[in-house]
N, C-alpha and C positions, 0 to 999 in steps of 0.2 A: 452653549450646546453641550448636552452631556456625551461624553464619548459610548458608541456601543460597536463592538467586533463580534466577530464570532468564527470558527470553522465548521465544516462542515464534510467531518470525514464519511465513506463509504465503508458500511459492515458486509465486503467481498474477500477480507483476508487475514491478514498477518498484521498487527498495528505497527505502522512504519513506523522509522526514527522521523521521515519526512513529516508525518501528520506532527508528530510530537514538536519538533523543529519550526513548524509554523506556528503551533499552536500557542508555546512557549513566548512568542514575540506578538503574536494579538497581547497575549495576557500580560507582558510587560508592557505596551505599551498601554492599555487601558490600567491597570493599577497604577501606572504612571501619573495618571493624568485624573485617577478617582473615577474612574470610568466603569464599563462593564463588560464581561467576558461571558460571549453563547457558545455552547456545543447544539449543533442539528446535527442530524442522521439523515445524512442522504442514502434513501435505502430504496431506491425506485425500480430498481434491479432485481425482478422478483427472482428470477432464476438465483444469481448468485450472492445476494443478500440475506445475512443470518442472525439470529439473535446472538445466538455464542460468538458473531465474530463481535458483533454490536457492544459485549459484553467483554470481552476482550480487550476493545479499545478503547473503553471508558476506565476498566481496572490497570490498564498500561499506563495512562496517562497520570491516573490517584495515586498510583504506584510512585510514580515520575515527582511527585508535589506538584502535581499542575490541577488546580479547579477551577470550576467554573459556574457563574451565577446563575444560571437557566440552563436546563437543559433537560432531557428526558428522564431522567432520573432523579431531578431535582425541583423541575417544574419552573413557572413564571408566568406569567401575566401575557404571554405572547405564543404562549403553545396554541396547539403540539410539538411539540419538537421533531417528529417522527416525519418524513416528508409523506411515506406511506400513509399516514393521520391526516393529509391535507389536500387528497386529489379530488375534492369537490371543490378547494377552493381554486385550485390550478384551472380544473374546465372552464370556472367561471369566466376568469383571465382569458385563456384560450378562444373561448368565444367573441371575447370583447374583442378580439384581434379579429377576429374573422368580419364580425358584425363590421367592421371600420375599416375592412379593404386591408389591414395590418397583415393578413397572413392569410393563408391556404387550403383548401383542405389537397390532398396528392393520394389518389388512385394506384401511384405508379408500385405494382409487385418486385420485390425482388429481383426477378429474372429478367423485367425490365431495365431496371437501372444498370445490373450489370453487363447489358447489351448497351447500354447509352455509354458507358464508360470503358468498355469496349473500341466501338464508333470512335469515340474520342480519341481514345488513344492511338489508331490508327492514323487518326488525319491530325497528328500532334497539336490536341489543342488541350493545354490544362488549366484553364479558366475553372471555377467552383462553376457548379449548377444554380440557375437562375430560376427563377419562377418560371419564364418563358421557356424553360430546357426541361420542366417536369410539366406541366398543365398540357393535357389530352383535351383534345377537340369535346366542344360542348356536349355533345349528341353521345359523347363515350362515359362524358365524366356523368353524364342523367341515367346510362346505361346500367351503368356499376353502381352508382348510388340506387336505383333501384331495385339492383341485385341483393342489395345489403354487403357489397363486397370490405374488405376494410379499406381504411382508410389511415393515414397521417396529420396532422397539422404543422405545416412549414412556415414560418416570417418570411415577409418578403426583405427583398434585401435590394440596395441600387448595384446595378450591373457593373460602372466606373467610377470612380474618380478616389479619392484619397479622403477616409476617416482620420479625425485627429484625437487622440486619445491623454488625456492628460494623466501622469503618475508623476507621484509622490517624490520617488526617489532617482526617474528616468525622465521629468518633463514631458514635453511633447513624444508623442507615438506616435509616427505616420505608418497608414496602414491600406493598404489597396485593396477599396472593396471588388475589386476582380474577382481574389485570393479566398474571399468569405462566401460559404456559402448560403443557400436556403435554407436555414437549420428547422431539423425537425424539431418540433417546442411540447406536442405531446404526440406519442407512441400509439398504435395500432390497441395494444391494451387500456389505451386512456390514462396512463401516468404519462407524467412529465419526463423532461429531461433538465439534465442538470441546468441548461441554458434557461429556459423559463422558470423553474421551480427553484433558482439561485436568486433572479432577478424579482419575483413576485415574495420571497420570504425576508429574502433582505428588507426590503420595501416594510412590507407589514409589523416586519421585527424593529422596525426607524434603525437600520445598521446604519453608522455615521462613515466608516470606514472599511474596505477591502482590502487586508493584506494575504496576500496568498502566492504560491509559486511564480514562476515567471514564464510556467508553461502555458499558463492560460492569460497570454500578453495579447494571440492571435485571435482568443474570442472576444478581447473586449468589447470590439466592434456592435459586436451582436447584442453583445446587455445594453452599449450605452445606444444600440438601436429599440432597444427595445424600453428603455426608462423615456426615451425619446416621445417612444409610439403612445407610451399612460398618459405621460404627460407629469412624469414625477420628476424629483433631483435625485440626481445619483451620487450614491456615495463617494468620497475620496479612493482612490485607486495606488496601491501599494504591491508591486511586484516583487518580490522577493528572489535572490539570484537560489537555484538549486544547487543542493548537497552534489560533491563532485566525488567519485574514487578519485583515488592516488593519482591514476593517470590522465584526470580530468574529465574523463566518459561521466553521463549522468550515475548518478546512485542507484546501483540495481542489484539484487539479489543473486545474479550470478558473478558479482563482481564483488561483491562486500556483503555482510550481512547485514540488513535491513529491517529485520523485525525486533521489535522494543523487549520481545520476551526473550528474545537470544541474549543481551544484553541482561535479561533480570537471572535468568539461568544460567549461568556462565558466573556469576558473582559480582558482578559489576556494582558497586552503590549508585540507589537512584541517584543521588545530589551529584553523585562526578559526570551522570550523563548531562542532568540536566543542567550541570556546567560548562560542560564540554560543549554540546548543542548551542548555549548561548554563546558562544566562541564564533562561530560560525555565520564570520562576515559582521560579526559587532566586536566593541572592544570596551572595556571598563577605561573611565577618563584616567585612570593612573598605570593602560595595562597591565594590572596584574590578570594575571592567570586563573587564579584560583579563586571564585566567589560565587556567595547563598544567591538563593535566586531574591529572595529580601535586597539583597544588597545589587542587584542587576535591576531590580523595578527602581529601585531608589535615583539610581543613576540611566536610565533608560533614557534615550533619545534616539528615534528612528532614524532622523535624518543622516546619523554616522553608521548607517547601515553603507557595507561595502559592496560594490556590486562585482567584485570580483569572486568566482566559484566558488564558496569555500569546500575544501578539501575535509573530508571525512575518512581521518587517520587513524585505525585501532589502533597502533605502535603508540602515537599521541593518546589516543583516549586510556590507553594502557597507564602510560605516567600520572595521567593526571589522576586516577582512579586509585594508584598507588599513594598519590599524592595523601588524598582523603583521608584514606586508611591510617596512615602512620602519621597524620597530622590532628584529625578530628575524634579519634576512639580509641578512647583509652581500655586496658586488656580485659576489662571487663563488658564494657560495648563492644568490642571487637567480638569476642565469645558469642555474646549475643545475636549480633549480624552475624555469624556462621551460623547457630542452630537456626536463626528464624531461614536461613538459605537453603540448608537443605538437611541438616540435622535434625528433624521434627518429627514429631511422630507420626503426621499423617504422610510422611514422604519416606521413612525408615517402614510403615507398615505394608508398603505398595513392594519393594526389595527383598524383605523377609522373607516370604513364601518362596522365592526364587534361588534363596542363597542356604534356606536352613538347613536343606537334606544333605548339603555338600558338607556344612561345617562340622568337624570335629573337636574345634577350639578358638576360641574368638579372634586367636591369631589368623587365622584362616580368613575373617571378614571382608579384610581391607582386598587381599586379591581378588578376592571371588565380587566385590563391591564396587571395585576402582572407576567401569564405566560409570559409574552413576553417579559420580562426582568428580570426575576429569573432564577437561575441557576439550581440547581436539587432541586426541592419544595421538603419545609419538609413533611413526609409522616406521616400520621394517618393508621392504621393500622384499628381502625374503622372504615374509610372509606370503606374499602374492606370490609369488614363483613358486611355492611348493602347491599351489590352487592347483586343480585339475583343469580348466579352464588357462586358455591363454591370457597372453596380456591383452590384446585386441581383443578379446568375448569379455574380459573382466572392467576394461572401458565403456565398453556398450553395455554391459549389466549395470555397473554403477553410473550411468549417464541416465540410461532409461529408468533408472530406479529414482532416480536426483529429480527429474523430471516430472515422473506420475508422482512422487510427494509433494512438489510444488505445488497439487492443482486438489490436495487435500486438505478440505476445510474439519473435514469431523474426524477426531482423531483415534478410535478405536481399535484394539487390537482385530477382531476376527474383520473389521474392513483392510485394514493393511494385509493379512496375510490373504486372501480371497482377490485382490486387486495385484499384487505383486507375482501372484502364485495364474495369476491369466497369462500376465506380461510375461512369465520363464515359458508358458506354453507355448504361445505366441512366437517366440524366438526359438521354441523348440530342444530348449534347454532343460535339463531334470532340476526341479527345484532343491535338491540339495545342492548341487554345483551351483546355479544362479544366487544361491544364498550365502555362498562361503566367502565372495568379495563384500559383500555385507559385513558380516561377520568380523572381518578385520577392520574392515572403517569404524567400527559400531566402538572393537575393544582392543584393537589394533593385534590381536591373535586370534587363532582361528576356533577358537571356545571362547565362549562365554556367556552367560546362562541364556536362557527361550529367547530368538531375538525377538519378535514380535512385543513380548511383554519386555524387552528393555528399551523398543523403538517406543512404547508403550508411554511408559514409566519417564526416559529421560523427556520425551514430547517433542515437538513436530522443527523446533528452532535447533536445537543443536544434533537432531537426527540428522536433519538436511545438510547443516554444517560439517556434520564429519564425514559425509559420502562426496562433497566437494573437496574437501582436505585430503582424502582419499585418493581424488582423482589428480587431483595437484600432485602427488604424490607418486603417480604414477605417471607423469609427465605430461598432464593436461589434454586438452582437446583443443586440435585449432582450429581456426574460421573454419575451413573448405571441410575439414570430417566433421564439426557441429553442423554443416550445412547440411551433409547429406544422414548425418545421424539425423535431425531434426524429421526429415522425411521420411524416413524409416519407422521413426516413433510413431509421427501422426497416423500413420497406415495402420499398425500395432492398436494404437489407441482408440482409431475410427472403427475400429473391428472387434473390440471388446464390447 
């Protein structure tokens, strides 16, 4: 049997270290073994599914040394790649389910359901929803169907007893089909969901193997209900423990930085991430530390996959990075990896226009330049006290501001300044003061050229970085004021 993996990242954002981290260990383990490695785009998300993010995280990953044999952009014998490409074959599936008593179709509206779960929770029952807890009396569901009202497509699911789920690396899985619900398998718009369009691609694509997170431990139920219901073999099932902060909390963006371009912007060499990452709950048979990913395929073996968290340490990623450096490039590759970083001309020509009318003498460059080649500037704290704006309004500006960046996919100056410049109204703030805690995050003093065109320029991973370092800075946010900040914003935000 020849080996075939694949991932299947979403083009909704920032290319994680997580997609890269998974993807890394499909790819070793299929080169391992002479096998083959897919990229799909689960892109079913019309709302927030993008081609630049799509592009994004294929150039993060080429970036990274990681390829792959098939995929959208390189094609194969088993496309589309693109899941958006393949929602005629999904309906087909879809109906075979329905045609076989397998699944549903569910009338039930939104305001519906939230009144059923509602009920529930009143009369403490948290059992998943059942077929029998969504299906409307006959006379109702012929009513809306002839209404042309919309509709879902849910699997049926059994109401008790215990799935048993076989992995790789975790053995037996026992799992309560109580806990599982009716999943919906295709959407009101006629695309899928990950749940069917994971199960019918893999299928079609002959995947031999699923390694993926360990978050989706609790759907398996549902796929291997559903390879059940074809009547196909399911592939081999491989969970993977998740990336952990320092403090063991999962990996998340407001706790570490998470996107692969923070990492390429910031300096980091691809080969120390993608060493670093293979670090992560595997180990080379002579632990060493430092090795090519050539030399990680070579020696791969899933099964000494550790299932204990691994911890994803900058401090760590820091050394080994250094490590590289002063071990693998000599001063003339060294030069090299600086210019191609950020010394080039299409990245010295974006700066120019911003810095020329100041300079009087090239000695003048490096100050008037330094955001655009520092990493998180060191912070004065005096800085902030001389703001007009207190400490408390300079928290809520740089929180709200941390916030609506997070949830920007296009990264444009007149969008940033037009969406920022709502949000100071909103709070009622003059957007000169709402901007001057910017301002010091951005260059850690309170000048420094157009921020817009430097939020611009340095791009969306280490802008967000240094309004968090910022805020770290100024003695963070805890649980109980992000709680009631978080409310505050969404009211701001729902009102823009």
């Amino acid at each position: 049997m020849s080996v075939r993996v694949r991932i299947a990242p979403s083009p909704t954002g920032d290319p994680h270290v997580g997609t890269a981290y998974i993807a890394l260990f499909n790819l070793a383990f299929a080169r391992s073994l002479g096998g083959k490695f897919i990229l799909r785009i689960e892109d079913t998300d019309r709302v927030r599914s993008s081609l630049s993010s799509e592009k994004a995280i294929l150039d993060s990953l080429h970036w990274m040394g990681l390829d792959w044999d098939e995929g959208p952009d390189v094609g194969g014998e088993y496309g589309p790649y693109r899941q958006s490409e393949r929602g005629d074959i999904y309906a087909r599936y879809a109906q075979q389910l329905l045609d076989s008593g397998k699944a549903f179709k569910c009338y039930r509206s939104s305001e519906e359901l939230d009144k059923l779960r509602a009920d529930r929770r009143e009369q403490g029952i948290q059992k998943a929803f059942k077929q029998s807890d969504l299906e409307l009396p006959a006379e109702e569901i012929k009513r809306r169907e002839a209404a042309g009202e919309a509709y879902v497509v849910r699997m049926c699911v059994p109401d008790e007893g215990t799935c048993i789920v076989q992995d790789r690396l975790r053995g037996e899985i026992e799992l309560d089909w109580a806990n599982v619900d009716a999943q919906i398998l295709l959407k009101a718009d006629g695309m899928p969901t990950y749940h069917l369009a994971n199960v019918v691609d893999d299928h079609l694509m002959e995947i031999t193997h699923v390694i993926r997170g360990e978050e989706w431990i609790n759907s398996a139920p549902k796929h291997q209900l559903l390879y059940e219901y074809f009547g196909w073999d399911m592939p081999e099932l491989c969970h993977m423990p998740l990336l952990r902060n320092p403090d063991k909390s999962k990996l998340s963006k407001r706790k570490n930085r998470t996107s692969i371009n923070y990492y390429r912007d910031m300096g980091y060499l691809p080969e120390a991430l993608t060493n670093y990452l293979g670090r992560m709950g595997w180990s080379m048979p002579d632990e060493s530390e430092k090795f090519t990913l050539d030399r990680m395929i070579n020696n791969f073996d899933l099964g000494k996959v550790s299932l204990g968290g691994p911890v994803f340490d900058v401090e760590k990623l820091d050394w080994l990075n250094g490590l590289w450096i002063r071990e693998e490039l000599n001063d003339q590759q060294f030069a090299s990896r600086v210019a191609d970083w950020a010394i080039n001309p299409q990245y010295l020509g974006k700066i120019i226009p911003l810095i020329k009318d100041r300079v009087e003498k090239f000695t003048d460059i490096a100050p008037l330049s330094g955001l655009f080649f520092n990493g998180l500037p060191i912070l004065d704290t005096a800085e902030f006290e001389s703001l007009k704006l207190d400490h408390e309004a300079q928290i809520k500006v740089l929180q709200f501001a941390s916030w609506w960046l997070d949830d920007q996919q296009e990264w444009e100056r007149d969008a940033l300044y037009q969406g920022l410049n709502a949000i100071s109204q909103k709070m009622e703030i003059k957007l000169r003061d709402f901007l001057q805690p910017l301002f010091v995050a951005m260059s850690g003093t309170k000048v420094c050229p157009p921020l817009f065109d430097a939020m611009t320029i340095v791009g969306p991973d280490i802008t967000r970085a240094r309004l968090r370092h910022a805020l770290l800075a100024l003695g963070g946010v805890s649980k109980k004021q992000a709680k009631n900040l978080e409310k505050e914003f969404r009211s701001i935000k729902d009102s823009l």
